[in-house]
N, C-alpha and C positions, 0 to 999 in steps of 0.2 A: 685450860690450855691457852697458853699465850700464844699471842699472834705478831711473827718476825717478818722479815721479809729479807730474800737473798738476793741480793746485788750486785752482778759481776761489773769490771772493770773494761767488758768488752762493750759496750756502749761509745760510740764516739770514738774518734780518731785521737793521736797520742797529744794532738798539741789542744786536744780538749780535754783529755779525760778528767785533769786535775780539779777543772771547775767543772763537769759534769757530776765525780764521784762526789765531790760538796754541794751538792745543789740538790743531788738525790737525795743525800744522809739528811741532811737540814729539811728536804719534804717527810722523806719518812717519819721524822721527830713530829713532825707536827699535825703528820695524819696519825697517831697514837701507836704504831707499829713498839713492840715492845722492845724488838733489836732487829739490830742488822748485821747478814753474815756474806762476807764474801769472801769467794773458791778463789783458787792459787789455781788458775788456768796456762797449762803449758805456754810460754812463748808471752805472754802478755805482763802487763801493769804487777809489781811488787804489792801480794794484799795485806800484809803489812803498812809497808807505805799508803796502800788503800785506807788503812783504819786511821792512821794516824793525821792523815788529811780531814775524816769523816769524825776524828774527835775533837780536832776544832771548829768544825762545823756544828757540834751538837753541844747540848746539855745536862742532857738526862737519858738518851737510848742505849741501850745496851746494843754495844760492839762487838763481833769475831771474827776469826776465819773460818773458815768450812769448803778445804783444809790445807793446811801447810804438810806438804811431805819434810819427814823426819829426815832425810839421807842427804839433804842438802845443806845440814845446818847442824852444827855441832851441840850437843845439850848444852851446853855454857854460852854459847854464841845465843844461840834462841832466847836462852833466858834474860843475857841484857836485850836482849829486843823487846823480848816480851814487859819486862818490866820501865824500860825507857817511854815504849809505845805506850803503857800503864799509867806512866804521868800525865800524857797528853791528854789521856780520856780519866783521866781522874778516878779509878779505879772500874772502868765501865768495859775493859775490854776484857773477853773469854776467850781464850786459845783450843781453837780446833786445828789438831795434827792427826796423820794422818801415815801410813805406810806406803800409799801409792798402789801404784799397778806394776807389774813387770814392765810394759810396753810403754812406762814412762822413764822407769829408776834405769834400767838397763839397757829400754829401746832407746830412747831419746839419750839420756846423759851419761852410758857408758860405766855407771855404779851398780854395786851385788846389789841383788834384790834376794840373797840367801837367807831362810829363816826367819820372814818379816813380824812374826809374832815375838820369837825371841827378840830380836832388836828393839823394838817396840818398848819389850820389859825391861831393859838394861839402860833406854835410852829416858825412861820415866823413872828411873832409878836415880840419874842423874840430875834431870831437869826437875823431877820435886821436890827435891833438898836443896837445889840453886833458887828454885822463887819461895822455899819456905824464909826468906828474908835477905838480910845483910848479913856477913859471913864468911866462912871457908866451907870451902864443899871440898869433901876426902869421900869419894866415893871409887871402889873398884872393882868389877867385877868383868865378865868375860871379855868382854867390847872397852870397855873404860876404866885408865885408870886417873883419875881427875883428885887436883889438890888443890885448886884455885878459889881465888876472893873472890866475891861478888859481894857489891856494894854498891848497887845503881839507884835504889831508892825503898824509902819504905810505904810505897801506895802498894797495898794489898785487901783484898787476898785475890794470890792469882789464876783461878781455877783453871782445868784444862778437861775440854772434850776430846773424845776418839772416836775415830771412824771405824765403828768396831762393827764388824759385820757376819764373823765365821766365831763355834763356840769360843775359841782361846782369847781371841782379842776381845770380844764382849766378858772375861772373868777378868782378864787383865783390865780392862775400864772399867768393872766392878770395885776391882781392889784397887785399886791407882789413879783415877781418874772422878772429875765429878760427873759421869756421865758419858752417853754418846751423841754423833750428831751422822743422820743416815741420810743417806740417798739410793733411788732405788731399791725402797722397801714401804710394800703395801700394808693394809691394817692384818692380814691376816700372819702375815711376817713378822710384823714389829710383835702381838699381844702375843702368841702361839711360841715366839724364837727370842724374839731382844729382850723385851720383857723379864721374863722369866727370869733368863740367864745373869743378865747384869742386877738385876735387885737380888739374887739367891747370894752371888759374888758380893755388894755391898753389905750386904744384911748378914755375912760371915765375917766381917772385918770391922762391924761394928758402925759402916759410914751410912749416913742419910741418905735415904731413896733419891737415886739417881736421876738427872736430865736426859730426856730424851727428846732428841731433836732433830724432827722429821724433814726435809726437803723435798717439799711438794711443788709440782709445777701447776699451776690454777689460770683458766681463761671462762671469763664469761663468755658466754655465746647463746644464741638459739640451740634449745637440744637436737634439732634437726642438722645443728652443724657440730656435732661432738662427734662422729667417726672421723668427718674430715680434720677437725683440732687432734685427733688423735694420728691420725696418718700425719701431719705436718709435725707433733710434738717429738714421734718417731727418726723423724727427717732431721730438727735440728737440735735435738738432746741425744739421739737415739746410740749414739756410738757407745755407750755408758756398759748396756747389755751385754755386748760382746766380750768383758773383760769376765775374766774366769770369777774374779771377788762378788763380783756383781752377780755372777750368772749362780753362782751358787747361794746367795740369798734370794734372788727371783725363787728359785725353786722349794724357798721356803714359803712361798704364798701362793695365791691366787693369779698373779698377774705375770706377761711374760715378757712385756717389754714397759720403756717407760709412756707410750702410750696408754697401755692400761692404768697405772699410777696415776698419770693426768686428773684433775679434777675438773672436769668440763660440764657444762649447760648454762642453762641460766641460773639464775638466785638463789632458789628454792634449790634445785640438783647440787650447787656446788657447797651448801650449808649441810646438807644429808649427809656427802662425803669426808667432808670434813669433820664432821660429829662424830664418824667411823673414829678416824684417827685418835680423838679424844679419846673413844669409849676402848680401843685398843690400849691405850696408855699411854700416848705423848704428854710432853708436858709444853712440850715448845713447836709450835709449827715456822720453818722457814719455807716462806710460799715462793716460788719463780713466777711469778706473771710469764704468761705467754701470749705474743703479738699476735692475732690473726689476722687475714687481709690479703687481698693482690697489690697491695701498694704500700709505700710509706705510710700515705697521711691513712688510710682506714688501720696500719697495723700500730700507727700511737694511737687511734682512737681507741681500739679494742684494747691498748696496755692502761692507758687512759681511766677504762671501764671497771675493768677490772680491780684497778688499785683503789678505784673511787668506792668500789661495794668493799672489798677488803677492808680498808680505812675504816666504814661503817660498822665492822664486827669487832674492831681495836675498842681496846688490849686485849682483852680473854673472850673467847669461846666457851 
């Protein structure tokens, strides 16, 4: 099980983040981190432009996002990003997309969020014949009828994760995708439900045992302070649970918010739970460091800590 690390772009103020997100990609590279994924957070930094900053910062880490909502971005429009952003990282970047939530696609920016599995299939329909290279893409079906060139470069290949979470989307990232990349899903969820489904779906279409890539939020601490990392982890991840997508693979596991998912204790606890995920069937863990602390300087200490035992179990678990 390789060991990622996720990265968001909320760190720091806007007239820092540019040298913040390069400062972070170029430490993670050099504490052995296998890759780095950062989330398309409502309102905040392009993670796009996130990666594309962090592939000239790097050299050898593997790049994503984790995830791009599909409703904003036309499959042809994505794929010259995807593959422009392709060059900078010199084929090191993986595309995580994603269908979103209602309470984003509809609450926030006013677009259907009708049949998001269907769409999903119509819009990978599109986008994997646009980065299967240089070309004309003639693809038509319900949603798209597209007859355009694409001709942006030939750095390949340009895989694509999904945020597949409910059975339909986990066969469609069986059959269409190389994989998934989760959040808010425990070891009994992932082995017992993703698992399963998406390797039955590849393993019918002939493709190689899928990526599975987990989002785990991890904080060292004393075990005597893991309820409290878990009350805090609830506080500033926790809105996650309440989204119906979410709430119905929680109820695929053992756990019932993303405090329970938390990896917390010291050394020894958080290597146990992690071993979980492996022996479930990840192949890729993206860890969230989580700060604790009543202040600034003790909650970099405790991110500090954290990434410094992390770093020690790079690259594989």
């Amino acid at each position: 099980m390789r060991i990622g690390l996720m990265l968001g772009p909320e760190r720091g103020r806007y007239r820092d983040k540019v040298a913040q997100l390069m400062a972070d990609a170029a430490a993670a590279e050099r504490a052995r981190f296998t890759s780095i994924w950062v989330p398309q957070i409502p309102g905040d930094f392009d993670a796009l432009t996130a990666i594309t900053l962090m592939g000239q910062a790097t050299e050898r880490i593997e790049l994503g996002t984790a995830v791009l909502p599909i409703q904003t971005r036309h499959p042809i429009a994505m794929a010259q990003e995807v593959m422009s952003v392709q060059a900078v990282c010199e084929g090191r970047f993986t595309l995580g997309i994603g269908t979103s939530h209602d309470w984003v696609i509809e609450g926030m920016l006013g677009l259907s969020y009708d049949r998001p599995a269907v769409r999903m299939r119509n819009y990978l329909e599109v986008l994997n014949a646009a980065l299967a290279g240089p070309g004309s893409v003639d693809v038509e079906n319900e949603e798209f009828r597209v007859h355009s060139p694409i001709d942006v470069t030939d750095w390949g290949p340009n895989p694509v994760l999904l945020a597949a979470l409910g059975p339909v989307m986990l066969r469609i990232a069986g059959e269409h995708a190389a994989g998934t990349i989760l959040w808010m899903a425990d070891e009994r969820a992932i082995a017992a439900h993703v698992v399963p489904r998406i390797s039955k779906a590849a393993g019918a279409v002939g493709k190689p045992a899928p990526r599975v890539v987990a989002g785990i939020p991890v904080a060292i601490c004393r075990n005597d302070e893991v309820e409290a990392a878990r009350t805090f982890a609830n506080k500033v991840l926790g809105h996650a649970e309440f989204c119906s997508n979410y709430q119905q693979l929680l109820e695929r596991g053992d756990a019932t918010d993303v405090g329970d998912i938390l990896a917390a204790g010291d050394e020894a606890t958080v290597v146990e739970r992690l071993h979980a995920f492996r022996t479930a069937g990840v192949t890729d863990l993206a860890v969230r460091p989580l700060a604790l602390g009543p202040d600034r300087q003790s909650r970099r200490a405790s991110r500090e800590r954290t990434l410094e035992f992390l770093s020690s179990l790079c690259p594989e678990l």
